[in-house]
C-alpha positions in Angstrom: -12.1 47.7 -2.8 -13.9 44.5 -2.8 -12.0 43.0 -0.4 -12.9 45.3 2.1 -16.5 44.3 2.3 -15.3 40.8 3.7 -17.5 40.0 6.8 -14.3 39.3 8.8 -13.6 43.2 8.4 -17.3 44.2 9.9 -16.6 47.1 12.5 -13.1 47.4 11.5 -11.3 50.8 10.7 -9.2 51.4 7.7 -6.3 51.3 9.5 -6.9 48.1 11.3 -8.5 46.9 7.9 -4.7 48.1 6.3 -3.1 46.3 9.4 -4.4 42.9 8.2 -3.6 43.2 4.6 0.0 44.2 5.6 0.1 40.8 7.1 -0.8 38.9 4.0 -3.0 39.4 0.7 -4.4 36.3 0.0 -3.7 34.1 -2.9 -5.9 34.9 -6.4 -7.2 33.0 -8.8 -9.1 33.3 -11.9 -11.5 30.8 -13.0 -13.2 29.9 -16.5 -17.0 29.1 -16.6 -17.6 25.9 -16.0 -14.5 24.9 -13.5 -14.6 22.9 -10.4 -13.2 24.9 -7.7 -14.0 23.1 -4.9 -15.3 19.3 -4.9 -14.7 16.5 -2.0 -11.7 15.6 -4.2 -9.9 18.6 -4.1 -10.7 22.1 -1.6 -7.9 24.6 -0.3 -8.2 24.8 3.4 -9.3 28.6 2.9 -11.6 31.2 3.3 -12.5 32.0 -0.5 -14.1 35.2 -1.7 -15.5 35.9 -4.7 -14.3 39.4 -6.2 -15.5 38.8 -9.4 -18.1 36.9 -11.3 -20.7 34.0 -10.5 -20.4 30.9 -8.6 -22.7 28.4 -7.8 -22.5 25.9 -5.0 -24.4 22.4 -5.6 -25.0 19.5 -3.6 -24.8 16.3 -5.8 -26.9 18.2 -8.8 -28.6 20.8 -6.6 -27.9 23.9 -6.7 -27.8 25.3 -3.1 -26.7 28.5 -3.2 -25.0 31.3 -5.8 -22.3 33.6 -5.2 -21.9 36.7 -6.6 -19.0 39.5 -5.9 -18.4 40.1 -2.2 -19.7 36.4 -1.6 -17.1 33.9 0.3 -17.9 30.4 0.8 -14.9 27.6 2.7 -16.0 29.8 5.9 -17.5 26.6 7.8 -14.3 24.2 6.9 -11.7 26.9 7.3 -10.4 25.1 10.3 -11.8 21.7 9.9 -9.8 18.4 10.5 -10.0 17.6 6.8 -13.5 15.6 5.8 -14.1 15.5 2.2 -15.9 19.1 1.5 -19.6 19.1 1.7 -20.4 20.3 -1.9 -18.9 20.9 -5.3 -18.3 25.2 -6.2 -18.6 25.6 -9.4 -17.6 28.7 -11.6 -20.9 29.8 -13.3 -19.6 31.9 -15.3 -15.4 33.4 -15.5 -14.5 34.4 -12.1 -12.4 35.5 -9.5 -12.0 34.7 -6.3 -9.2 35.8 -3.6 -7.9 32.5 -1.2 -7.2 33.6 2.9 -5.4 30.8 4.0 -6.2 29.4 7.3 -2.6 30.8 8.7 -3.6 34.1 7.7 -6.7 34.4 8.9 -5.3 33.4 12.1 -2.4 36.1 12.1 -5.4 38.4 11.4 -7.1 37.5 14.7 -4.3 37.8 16.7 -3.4 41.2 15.4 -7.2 42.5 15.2 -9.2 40.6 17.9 -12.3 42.0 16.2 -11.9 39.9 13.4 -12.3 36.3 15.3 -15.4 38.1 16.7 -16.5 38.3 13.5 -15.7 35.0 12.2 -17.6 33.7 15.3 -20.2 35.8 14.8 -20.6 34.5 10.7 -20.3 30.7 12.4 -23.1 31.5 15.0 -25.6 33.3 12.6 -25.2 30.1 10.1 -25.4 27.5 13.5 -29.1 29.8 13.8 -29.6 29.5 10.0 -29.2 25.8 9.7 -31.1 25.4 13.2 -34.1 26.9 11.3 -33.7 24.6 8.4 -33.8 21.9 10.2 -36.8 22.2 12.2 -38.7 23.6 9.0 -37.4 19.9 7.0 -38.2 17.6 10.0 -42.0 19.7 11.0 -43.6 17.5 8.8 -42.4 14.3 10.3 -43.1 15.4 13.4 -46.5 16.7 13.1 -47.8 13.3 10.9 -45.7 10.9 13.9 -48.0 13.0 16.8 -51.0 12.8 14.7 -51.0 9.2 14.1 -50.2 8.4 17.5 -52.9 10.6 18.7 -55.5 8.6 16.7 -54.2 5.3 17.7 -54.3 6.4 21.3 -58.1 8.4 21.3 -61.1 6.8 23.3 -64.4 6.4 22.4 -65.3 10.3 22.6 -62.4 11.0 21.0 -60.0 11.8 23.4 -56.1 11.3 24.5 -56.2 11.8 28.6 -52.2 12.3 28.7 -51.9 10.6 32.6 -48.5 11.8 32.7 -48.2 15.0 31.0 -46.2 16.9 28.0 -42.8 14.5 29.2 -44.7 11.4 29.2 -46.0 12.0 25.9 -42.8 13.3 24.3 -40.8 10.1 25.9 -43.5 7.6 24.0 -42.8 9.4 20.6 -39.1 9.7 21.4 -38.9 13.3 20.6 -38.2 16.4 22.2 -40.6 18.7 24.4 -40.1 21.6 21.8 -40.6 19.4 18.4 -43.7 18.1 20.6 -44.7 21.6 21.4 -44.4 22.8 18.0 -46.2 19.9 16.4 -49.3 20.1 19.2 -49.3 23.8 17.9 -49.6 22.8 14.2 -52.2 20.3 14.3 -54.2 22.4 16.9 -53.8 25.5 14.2 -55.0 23.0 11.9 -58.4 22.3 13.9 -57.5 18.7 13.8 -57.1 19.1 17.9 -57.9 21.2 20.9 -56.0 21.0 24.3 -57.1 21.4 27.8 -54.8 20.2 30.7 -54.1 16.9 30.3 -56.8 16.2 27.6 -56.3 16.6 23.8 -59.9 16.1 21.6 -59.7 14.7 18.2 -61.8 17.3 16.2 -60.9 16.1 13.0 -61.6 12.7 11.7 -58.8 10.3 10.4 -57.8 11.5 7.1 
């Protein structure tokens, strides 16, 4: 039963699993290539999964992610205060996709705490996800914004004498110790620098 492999039933025994669908069965829906199911216009306050078909989620005309059978997407909104949804869901090709409202998946957690553990659980991992993300889209900024500051600040010999330290440093660039940590790690890794104490040597001439 595709249902079953929802992420919200992770751990959960058949009988718990049977405990939950006693409460309510969702609302589905079939879809015909091509149709909006979700846009900032018009989203069901409802975790959606996909039991059937292809799906594609798209940002403006990126595609960001597809969805295939045992797929859910709406998990993030589910108990929003009611922005505009992030993306447009798109049936790729005919589909099918069951609707948990949020009510029921609230009467689920009260009757199975496991499954707000779970739901946590899904929120946390994609929390780590987009944290990752992040950092990986704003590493390049952060690297060229040290670099350049580096060169402006260099003596003679070529070197940054850091009088106050790691804090000092990250306070001039307005950044955080750990994106300044990260970046000193990258441009060392490149050989443009090498650190010792409070010293960093240029080893790389300005590009």
């Amino acid at each position: 039963m595709e249902q079953d492999r929802l992420f919200l039933f992770d751990g959960l025994s058949q009988t718990e699993k049977d405990r939950c669908w006693a409460i309510d069965s969702g609302e589905e829906a079939a879809f015909d290539k091509g149709a909006v199911i979700y846009s900032s216009e018009h989203a069901k306050r409802a975790l959606a999964l996909v039991l059937e078909g292809s799906i594609r989620v798209l940002h403006g005309r990126v595609v960001m992610n597809e969805l295939h059978a045992g797929d859910v997407f709406g998990a993030a909104a589910l108990f929003g205060k009611g922005d505009p949804y992030p993306t447009t869901v798109l049936a790729h090709t005919r589909c099918r996709v069951l609707f948990l409202p949020q009510a029921t998946v609230s009467a689920w957690m009260a009757a199975v705490p496991r499954v707000g553990e779970n739901y946590i659980r899904f929120l946390s991992d994609r929390i780590r996800f987009l944290n990752r993300r992040l950092a990986t889209l704003t590493a390049g900024h952060t690297d060229g914004k040290l670099w350049r500051y580096l060169l402006t600040h260099r003596n003679e010999n070529g070197v940054v004498q850091l009088s106050g330290g790691i804090s000092e440093l990250a306070r001039a660039l307005n950044m955080g110790r750990s994106s300044l940590y990260r970046g000193l790690d990258v441009l060392t890794a490149d050989g443009k620098i090498q650190r010792c104490g409070k010293q960093i040597l240029i080893t790389l001439k300005e590009e």
